[in-house]
Backbone as a printed PyTorch tensor [residue, N CA C, xyz], in Angstrom:
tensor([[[  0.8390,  -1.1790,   0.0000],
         [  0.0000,   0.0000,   0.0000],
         [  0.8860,   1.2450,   0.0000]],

        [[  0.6150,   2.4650,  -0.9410],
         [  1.2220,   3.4210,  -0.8830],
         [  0.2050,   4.7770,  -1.0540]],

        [[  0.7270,   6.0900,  -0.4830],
         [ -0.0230,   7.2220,  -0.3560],
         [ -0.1420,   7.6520,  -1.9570]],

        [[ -1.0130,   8.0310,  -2.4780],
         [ -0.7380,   8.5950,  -3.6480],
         [ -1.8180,  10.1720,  -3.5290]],

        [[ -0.8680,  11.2680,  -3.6360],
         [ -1.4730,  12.8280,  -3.9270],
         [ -1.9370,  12.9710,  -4.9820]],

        [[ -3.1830,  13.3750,  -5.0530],
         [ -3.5180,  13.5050,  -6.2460],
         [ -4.3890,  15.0700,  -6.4080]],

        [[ -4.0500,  16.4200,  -7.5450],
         [ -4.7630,  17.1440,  -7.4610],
         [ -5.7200,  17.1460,  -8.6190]],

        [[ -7.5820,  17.1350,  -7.8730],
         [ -8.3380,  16.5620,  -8.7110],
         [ -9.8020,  17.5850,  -8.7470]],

        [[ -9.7590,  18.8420,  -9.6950],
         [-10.8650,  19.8000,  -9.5430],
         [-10.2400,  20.4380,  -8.8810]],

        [[ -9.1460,  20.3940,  -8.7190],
         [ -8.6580,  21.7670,  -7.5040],
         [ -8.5410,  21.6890,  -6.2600]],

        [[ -8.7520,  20.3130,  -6.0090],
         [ -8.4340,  19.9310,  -4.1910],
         [ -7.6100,  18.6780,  -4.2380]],

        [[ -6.9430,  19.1330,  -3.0660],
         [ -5.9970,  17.8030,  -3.0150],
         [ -6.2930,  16.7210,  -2.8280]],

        [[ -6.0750,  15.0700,  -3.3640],
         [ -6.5900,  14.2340,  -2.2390],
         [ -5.2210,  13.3350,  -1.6940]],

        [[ -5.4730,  12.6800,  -0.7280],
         [ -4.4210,  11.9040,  -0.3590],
         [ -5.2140,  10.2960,  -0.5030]],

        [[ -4.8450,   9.4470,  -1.5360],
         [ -5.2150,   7.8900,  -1.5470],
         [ -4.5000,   6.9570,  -1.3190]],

        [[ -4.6930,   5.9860,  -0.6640],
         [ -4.1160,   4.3620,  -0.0520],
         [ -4.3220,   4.0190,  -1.3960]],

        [[ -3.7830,   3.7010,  -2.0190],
         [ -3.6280,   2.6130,  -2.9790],
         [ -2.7760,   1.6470,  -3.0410]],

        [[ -3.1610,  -0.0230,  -3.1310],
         [ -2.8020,  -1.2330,  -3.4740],
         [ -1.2110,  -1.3480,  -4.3150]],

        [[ -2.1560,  -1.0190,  -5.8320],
         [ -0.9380,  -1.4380,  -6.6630],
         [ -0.4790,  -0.0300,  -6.9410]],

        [[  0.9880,   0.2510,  -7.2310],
         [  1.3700,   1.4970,  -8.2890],
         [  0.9560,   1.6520,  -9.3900]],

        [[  0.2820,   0.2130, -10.1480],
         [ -0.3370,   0.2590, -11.1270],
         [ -1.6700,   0.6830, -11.2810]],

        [[ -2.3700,   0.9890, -10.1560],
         [ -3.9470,   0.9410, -10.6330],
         [ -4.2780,   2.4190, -11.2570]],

        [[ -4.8540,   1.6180, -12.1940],
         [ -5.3690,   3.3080, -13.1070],
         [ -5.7110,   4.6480, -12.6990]],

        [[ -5.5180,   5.3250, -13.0100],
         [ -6.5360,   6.8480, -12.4710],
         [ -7.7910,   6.4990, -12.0060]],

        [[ -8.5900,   5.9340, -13.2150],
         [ -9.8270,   5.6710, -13.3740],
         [-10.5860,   5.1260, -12.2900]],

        [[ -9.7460,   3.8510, -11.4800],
         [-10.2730,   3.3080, -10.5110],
         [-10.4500,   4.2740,  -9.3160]],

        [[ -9.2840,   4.8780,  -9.0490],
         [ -9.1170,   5.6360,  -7.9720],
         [-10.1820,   7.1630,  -8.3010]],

        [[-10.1900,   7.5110,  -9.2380],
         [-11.7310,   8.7190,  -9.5800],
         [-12.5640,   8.5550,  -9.0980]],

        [[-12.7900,   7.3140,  -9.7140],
         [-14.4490,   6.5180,  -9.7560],
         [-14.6380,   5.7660,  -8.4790]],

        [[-13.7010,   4.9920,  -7.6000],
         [-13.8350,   3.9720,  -6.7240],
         [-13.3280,   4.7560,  -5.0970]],

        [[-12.1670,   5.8500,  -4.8400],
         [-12.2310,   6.2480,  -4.2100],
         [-12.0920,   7.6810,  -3.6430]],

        [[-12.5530,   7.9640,  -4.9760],
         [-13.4570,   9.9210,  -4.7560],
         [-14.9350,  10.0610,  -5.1340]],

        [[-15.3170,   8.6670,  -5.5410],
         [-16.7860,   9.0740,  -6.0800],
         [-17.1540,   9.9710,  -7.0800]],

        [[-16.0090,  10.3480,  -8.6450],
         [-16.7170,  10.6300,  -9.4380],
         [-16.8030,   9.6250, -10.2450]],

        [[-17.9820,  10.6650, -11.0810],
         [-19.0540,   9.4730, -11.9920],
         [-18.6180,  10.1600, -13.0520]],

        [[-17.9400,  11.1350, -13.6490],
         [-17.6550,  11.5230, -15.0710],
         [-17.1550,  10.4990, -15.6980]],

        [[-15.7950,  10.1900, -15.2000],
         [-14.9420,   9.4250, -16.2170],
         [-15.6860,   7.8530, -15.6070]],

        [[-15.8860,   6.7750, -17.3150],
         [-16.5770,   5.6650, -17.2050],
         [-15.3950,   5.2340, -17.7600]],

        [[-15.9890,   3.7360, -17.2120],
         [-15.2490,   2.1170, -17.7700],
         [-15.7710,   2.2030, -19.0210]],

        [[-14.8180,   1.7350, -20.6190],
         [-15.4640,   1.6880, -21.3770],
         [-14.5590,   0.5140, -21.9520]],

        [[-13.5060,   0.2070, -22.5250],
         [-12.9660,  -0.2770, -22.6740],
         [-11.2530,  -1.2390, -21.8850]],

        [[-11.3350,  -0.0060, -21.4540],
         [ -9.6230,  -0.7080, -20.2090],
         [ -8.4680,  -0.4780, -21.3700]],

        [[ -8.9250,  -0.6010, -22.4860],
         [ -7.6010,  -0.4360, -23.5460],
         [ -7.1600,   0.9640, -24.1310]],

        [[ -7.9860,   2.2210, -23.6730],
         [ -7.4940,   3.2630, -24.0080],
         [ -8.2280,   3.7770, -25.7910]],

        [[ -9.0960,   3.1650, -25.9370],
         [ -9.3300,   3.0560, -27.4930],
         [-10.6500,   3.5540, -27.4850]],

        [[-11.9020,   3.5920, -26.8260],
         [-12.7120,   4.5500, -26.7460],
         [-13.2110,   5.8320, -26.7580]],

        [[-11.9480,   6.1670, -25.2360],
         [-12.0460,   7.3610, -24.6690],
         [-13.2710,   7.8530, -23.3300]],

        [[-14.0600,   6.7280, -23.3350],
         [-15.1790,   6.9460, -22.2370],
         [-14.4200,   7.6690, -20.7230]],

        [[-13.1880,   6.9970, -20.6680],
         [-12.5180,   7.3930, -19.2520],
         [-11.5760,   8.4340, -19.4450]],

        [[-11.9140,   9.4530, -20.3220],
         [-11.1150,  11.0210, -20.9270],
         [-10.9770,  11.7740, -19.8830]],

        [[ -9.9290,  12.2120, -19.2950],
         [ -9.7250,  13.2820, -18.1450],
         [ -8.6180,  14.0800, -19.0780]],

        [[ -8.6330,  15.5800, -18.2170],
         [ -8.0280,  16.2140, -18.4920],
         [ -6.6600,  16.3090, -18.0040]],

        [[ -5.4050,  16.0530, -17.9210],
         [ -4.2460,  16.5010, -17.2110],
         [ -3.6580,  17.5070, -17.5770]],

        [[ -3.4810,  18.3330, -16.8700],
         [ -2.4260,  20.0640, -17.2860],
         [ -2.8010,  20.4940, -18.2640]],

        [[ -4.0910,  20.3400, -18.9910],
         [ -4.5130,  20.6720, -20.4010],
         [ -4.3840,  19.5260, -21.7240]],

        [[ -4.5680,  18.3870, -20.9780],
         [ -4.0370,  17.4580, -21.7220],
         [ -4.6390,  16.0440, -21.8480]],

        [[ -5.9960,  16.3210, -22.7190],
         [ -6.7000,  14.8150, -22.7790],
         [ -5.8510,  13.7800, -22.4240]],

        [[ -6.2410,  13.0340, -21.7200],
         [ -5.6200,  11.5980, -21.4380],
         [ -6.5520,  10.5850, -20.7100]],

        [[ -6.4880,   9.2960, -21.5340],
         [ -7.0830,   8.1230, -20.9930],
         [ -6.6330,   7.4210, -19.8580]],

        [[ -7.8830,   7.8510, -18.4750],
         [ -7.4530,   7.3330, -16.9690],
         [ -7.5120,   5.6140, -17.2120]],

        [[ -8.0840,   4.7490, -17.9780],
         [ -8.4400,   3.5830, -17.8030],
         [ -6.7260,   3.0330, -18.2730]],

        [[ -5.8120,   3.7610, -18.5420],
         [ -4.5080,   2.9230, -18.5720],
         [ -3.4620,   3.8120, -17.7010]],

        [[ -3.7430,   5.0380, -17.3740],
         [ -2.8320,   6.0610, -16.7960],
         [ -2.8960,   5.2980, -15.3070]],

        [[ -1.3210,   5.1060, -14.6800],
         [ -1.3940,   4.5650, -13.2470],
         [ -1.8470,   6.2160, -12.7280]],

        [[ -2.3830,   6.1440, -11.2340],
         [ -2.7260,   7.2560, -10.9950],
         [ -1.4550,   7.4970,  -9.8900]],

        [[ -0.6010,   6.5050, -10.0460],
         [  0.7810,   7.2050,  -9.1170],
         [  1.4820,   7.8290, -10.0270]],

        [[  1.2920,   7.5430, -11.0730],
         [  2.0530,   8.6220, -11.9740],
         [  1.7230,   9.9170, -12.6420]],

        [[  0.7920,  10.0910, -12.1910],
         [  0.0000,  11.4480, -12.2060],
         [  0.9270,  12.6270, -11.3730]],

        [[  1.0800,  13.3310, -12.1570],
         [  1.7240,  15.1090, -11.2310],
         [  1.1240,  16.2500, -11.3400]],

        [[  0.1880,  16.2140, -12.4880],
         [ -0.4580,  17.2650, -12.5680],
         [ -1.9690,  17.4440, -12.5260]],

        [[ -2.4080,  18.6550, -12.3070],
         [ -3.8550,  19.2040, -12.3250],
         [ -4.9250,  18.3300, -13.4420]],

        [[ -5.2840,  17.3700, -12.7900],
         [ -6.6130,  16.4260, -13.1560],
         [ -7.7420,  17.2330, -12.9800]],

        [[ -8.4510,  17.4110, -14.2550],
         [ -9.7450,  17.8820, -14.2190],
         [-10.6650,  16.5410, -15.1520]],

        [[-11.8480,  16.4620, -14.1850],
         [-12.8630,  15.7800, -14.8150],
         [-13.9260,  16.3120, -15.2900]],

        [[-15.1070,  15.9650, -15.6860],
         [-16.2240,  16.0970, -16.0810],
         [-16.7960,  16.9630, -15.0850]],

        [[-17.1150,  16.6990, -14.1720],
         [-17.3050,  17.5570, -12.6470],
         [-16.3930,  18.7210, -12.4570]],

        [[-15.2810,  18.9770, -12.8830],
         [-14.6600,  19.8710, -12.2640],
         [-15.2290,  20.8810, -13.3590]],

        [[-15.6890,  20.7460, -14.3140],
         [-15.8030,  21.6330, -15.9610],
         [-16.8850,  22.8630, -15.0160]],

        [[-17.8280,  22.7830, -14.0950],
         [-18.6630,  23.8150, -14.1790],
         [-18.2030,  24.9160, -12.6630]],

        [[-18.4200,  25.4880, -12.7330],
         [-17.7740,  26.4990, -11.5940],
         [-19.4360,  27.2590, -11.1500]],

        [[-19.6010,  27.5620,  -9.9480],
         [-20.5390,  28.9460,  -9.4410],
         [-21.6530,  28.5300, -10.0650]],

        [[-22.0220,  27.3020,  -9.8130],
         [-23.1570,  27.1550, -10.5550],
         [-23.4640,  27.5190, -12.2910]],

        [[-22.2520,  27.8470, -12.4080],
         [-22.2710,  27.8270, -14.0920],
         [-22.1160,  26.3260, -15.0640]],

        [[-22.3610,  26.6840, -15.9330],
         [-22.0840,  25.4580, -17.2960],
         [-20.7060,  25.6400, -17.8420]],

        [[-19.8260,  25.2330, -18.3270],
         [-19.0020,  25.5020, -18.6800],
         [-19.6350,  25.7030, -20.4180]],

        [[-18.6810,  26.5010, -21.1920],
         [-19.5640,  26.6540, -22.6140],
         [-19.8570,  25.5290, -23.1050]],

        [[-18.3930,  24.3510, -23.4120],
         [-19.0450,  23.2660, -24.0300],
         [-20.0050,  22.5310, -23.3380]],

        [[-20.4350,  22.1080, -21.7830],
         [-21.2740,  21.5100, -21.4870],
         [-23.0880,  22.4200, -22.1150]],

        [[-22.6400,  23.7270, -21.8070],
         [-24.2350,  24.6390, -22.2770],
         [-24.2120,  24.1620, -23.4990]],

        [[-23.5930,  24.1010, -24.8720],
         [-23.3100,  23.8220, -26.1280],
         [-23.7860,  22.4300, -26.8890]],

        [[-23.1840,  21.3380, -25.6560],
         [-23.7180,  20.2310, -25.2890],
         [-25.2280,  20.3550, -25.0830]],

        [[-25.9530,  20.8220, -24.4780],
         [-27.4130,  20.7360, -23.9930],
         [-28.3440,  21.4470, -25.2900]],

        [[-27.4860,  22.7040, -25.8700],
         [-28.2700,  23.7410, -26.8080],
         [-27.8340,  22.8310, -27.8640]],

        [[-27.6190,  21.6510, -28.4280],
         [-27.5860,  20.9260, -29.5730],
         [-27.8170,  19.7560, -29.2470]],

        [[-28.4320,  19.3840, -28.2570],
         [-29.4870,  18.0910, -28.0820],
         [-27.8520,  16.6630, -28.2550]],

        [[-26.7120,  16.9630, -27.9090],
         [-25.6900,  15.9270, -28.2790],
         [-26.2220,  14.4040, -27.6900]],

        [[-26.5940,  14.7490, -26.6620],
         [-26.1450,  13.2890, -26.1940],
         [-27.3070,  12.0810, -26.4310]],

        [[-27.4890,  10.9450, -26.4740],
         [-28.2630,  10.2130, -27.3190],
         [-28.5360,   8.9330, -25.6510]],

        [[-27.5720,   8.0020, -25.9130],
         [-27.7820,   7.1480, -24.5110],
         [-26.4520,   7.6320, -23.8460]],

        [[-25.6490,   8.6180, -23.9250],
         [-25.0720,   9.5170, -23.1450],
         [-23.7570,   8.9160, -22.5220]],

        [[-23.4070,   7.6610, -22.7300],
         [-22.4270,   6.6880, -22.2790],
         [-20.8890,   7.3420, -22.8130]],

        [[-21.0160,   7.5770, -24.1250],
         [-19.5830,   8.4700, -24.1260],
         [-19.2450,  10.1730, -23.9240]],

        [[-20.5640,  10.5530, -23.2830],
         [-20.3910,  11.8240, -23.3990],
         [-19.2750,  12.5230, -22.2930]],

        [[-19.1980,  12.0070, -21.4090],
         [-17.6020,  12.5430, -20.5480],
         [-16.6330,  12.0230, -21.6790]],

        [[-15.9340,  11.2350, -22.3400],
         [-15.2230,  11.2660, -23.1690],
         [-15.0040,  12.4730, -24.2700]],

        [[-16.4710,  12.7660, -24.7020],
         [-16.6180,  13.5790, -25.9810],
         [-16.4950,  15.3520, -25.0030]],

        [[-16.9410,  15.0210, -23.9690],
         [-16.9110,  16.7140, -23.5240],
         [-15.3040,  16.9480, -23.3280]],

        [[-14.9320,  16.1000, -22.7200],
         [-13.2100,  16.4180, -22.0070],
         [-12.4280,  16.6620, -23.1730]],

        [[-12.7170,  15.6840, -24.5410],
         [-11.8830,  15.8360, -25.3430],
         [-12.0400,  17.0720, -25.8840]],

        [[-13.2210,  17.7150, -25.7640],
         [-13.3090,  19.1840, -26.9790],
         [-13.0890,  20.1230, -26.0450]],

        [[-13.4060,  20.0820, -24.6160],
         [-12.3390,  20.7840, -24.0350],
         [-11.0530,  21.1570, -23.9870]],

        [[-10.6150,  19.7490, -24.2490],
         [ -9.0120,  20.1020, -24.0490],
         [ -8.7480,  20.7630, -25.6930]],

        [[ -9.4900,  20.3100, -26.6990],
         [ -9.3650,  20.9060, -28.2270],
         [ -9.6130,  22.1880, -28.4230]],

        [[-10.5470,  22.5790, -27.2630],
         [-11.0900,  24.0790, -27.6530],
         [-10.1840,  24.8650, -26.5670]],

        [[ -9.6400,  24.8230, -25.4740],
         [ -8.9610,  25.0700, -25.1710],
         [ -7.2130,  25.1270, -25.5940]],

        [[ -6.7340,  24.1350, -26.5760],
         [ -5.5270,  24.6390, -27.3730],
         [ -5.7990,  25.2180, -28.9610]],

        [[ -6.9690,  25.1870, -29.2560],
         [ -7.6440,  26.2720, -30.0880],
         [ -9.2540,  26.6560, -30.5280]],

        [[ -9.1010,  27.7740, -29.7200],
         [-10.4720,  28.5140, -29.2350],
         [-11.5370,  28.3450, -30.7760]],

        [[-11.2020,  28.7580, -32.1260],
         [-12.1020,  28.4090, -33.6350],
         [-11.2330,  27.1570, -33.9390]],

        [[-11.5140,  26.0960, -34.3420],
         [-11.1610,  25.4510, -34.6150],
         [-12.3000,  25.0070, -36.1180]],

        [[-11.6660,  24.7220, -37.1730],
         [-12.2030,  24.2070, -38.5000],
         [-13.0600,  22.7020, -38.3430]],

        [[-13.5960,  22.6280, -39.1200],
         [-14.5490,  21.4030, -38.9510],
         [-13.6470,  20.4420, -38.9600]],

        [[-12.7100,  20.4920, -40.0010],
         [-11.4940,  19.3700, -40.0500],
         [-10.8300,  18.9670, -38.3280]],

        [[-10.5760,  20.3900, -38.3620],
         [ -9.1240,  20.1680, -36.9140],
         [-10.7570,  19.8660, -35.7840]],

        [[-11.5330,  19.8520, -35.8040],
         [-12.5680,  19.2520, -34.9210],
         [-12.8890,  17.9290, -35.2180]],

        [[-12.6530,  17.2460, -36.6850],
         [-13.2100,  15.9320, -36.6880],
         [-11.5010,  15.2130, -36.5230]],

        [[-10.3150,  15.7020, -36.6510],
         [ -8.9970,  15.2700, -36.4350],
         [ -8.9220,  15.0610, -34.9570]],

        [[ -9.0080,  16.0230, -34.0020],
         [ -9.1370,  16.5270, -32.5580],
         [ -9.9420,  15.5030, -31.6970]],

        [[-10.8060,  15.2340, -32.0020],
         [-11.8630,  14.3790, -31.4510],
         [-11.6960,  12.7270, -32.4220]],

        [[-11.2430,  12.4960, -32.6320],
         [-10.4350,  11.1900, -33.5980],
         [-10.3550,  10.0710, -31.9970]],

        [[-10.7740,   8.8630, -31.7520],
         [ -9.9900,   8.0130, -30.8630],
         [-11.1480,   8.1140, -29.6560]],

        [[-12.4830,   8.9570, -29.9850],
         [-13.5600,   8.7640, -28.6560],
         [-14.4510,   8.4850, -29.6690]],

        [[-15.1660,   7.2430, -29.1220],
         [-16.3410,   6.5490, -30.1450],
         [-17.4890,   6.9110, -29.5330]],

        [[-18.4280,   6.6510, -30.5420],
         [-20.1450,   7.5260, -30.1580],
         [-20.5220,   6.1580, -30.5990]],

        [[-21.2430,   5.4910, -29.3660],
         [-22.1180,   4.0100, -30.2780],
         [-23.4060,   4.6400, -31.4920]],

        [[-23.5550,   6.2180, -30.4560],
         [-24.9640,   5.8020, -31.1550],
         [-24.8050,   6.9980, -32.5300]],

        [[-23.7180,   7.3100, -32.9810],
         [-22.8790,   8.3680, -33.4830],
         [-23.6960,   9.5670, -34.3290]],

        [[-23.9550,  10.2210, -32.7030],
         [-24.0610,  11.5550, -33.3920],
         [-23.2820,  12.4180, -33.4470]],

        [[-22.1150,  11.7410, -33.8230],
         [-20.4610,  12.8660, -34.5100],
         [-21.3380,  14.3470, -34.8030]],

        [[-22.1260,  14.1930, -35.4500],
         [-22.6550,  15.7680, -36.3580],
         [-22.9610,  16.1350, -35.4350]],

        [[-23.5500,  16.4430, -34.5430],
         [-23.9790,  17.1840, -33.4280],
         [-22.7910,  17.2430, -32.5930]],

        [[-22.0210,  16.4560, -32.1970],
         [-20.8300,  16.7580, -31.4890],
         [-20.3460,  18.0930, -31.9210]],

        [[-19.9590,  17.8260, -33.4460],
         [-19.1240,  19.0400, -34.4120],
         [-19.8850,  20.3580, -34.1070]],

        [[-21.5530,  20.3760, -33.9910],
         [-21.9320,  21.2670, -34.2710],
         [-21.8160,  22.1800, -32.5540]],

        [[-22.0870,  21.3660, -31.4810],
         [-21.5990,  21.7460, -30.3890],
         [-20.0650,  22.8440, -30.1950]],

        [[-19.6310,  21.8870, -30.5430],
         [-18.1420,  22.1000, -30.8740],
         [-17.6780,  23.6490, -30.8850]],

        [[-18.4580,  23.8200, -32.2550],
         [-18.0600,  24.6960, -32.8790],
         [-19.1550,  25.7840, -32.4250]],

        [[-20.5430,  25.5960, -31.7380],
         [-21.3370,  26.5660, -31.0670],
         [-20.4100,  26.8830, -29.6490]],

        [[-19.5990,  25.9230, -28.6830],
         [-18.7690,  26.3830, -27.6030],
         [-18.0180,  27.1460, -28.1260]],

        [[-17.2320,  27.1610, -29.3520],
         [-15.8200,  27.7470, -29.5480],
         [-16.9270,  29.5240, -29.8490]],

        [[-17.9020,  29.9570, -30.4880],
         [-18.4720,  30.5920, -30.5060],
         [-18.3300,  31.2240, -29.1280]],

        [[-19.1460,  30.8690, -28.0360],
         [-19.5950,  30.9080, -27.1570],
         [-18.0410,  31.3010, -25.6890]],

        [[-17.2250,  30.7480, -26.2920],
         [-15.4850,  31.0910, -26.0220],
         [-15.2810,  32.4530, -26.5770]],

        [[-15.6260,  32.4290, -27.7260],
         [-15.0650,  33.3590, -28.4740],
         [-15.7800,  34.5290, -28.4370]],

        [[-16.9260,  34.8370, -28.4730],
         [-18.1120,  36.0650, -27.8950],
         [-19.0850,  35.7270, -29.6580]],

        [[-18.2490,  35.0330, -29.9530],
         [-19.0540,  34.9460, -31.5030],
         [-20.1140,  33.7300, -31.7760]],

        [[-20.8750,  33.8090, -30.9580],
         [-22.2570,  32.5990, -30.8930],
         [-23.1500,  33.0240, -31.8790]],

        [[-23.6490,  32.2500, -32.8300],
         [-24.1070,  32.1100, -33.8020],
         [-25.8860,  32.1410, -32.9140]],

        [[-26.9810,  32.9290, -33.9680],
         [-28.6170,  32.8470, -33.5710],
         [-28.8040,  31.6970, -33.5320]],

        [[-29.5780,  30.5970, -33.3520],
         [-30.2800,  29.2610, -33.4720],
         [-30.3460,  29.5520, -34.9670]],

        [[-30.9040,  30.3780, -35.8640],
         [-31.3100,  29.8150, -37.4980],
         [-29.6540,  29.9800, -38.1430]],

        [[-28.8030,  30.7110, -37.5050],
         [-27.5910,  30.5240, -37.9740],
         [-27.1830,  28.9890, -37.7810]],

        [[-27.3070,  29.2930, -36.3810],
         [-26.1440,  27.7820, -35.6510],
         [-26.7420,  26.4700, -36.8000]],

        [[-28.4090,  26.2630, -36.8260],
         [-28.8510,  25.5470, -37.8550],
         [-28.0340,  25.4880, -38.8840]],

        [[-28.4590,  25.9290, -40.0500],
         [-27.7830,  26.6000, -40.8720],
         [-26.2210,  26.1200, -41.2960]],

        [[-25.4860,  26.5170, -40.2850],
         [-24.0880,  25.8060, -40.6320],
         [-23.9800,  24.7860, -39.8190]],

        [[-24.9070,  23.7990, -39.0850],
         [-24.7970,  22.5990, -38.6480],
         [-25.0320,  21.5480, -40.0810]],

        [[-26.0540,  22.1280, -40.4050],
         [-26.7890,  21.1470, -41.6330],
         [-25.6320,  21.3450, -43.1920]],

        [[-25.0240,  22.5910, -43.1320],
         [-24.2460,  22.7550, -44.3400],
         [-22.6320,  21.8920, -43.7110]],

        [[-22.8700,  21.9370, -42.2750],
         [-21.2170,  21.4360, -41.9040],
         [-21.4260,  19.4620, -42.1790]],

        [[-22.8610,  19.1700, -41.6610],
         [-23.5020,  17.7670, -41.7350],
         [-23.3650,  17.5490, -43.6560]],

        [[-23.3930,  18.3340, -44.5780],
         [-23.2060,  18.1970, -45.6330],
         [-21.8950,  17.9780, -46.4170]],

        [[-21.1690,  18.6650, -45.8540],
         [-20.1020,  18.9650, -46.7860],
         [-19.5210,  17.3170, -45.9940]],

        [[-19.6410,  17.3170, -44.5840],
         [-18.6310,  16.2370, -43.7400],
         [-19.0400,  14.6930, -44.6170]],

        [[-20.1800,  14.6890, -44.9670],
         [-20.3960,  13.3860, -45.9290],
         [-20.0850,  13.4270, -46.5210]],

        [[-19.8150,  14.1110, -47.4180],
         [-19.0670,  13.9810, -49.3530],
         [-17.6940,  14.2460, -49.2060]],

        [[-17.4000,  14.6590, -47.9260],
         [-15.4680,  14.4860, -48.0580],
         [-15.3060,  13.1400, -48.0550]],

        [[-14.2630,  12.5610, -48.6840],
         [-13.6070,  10.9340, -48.5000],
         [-13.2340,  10.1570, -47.2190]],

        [[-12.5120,  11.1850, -46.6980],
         [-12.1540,  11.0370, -45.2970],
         [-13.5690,  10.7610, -44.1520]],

        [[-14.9740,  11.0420, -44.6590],
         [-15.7170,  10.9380, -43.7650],
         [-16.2890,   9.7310, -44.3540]],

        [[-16.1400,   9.3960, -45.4350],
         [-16.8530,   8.0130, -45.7420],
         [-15.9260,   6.8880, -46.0040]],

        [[-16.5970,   5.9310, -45.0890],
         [-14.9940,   4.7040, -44.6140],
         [-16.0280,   3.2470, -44.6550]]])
């Protein structure tokens, strides 16, 4: 058994943990009680268990959490003062989530994307978000989120008949590129 520090939302914790090996994930989920980051795979290939480190998507379901040094933010830590964070409001004002199982994956990751660039192109949003799977794949609404937070970052939020508008022309063009049909 060893102490492991961990800073998680902005508070410290101190955990007993077993192995040096056990994931982030366990120790989130099993002995802090969050529910953001999920079991989805164990192999890192989903993304369901997406946390943030120092600004830096990373999959807790293979990360030991003794090897953690930096500022872990989860799903929970995203809203402050009773606020939404933009992409979670962005998330809700485009209806994203479907049976909702990868959506801590899909929020953390466009966090950490919209956070190392505030407009990001439909491309560097469908590149960016690459490696978190949607069973029930509403990718297009992800994108359109996406790109309504980076708005919403940016002071440049599009009306509802806009945001429409270039959801359905962004849902257009993303099918007839090659790269979107596999």
């Amino acid at each position: 058994m060893s102490i492991v520090k961990l800073r998680v939302n902005g508070v410290t914790h101190e955990v007993d943990i077993d192995d040096e090996s056990m994931p982030l994930l366990y120790v989130l989920r099993n002995d802090l009680g969050l529910q953001g980051p999920r079991f989805g795979c164990g192999l890192a290939q989903c993304g369901t268990c997406t946390v943030i480190v120092d600004g830096i998507a990373l999959r807790s379901c293979i990360l030991p959490a003794a090897a953690v040094r930096g500022e872990i933010t989860t799903l929970e830590g995203l809203s402050g003062e009773g606020q939404l964070d933009a992409i979670q409001q962005a998330w809700i004002d485009e209806q994203v989530p479907q049976c909702g199982y990868c959506q801590n994956g899909q929020i953390m990751n466009a966090k950490a994307l919209l956070d190392r660039n505030p407009n990001p192109t439909d491309t560097e949003i469908r590149e960016g978000m690459e490696g978190v799977l949607c069973r029930c794949m509403t990718y297009y609404r992800i994108q359109a989120a996406i790109k309504r937070a980076a708005g919403i970052m940016t002071g440049a939020v599009l009306d509802s008949d806009e945001q429409a508008a270039s959801s359905i022309l962004s849902a257009s063009v993303a099918a007839n590129e090659p790269e979107a049909i596999e």
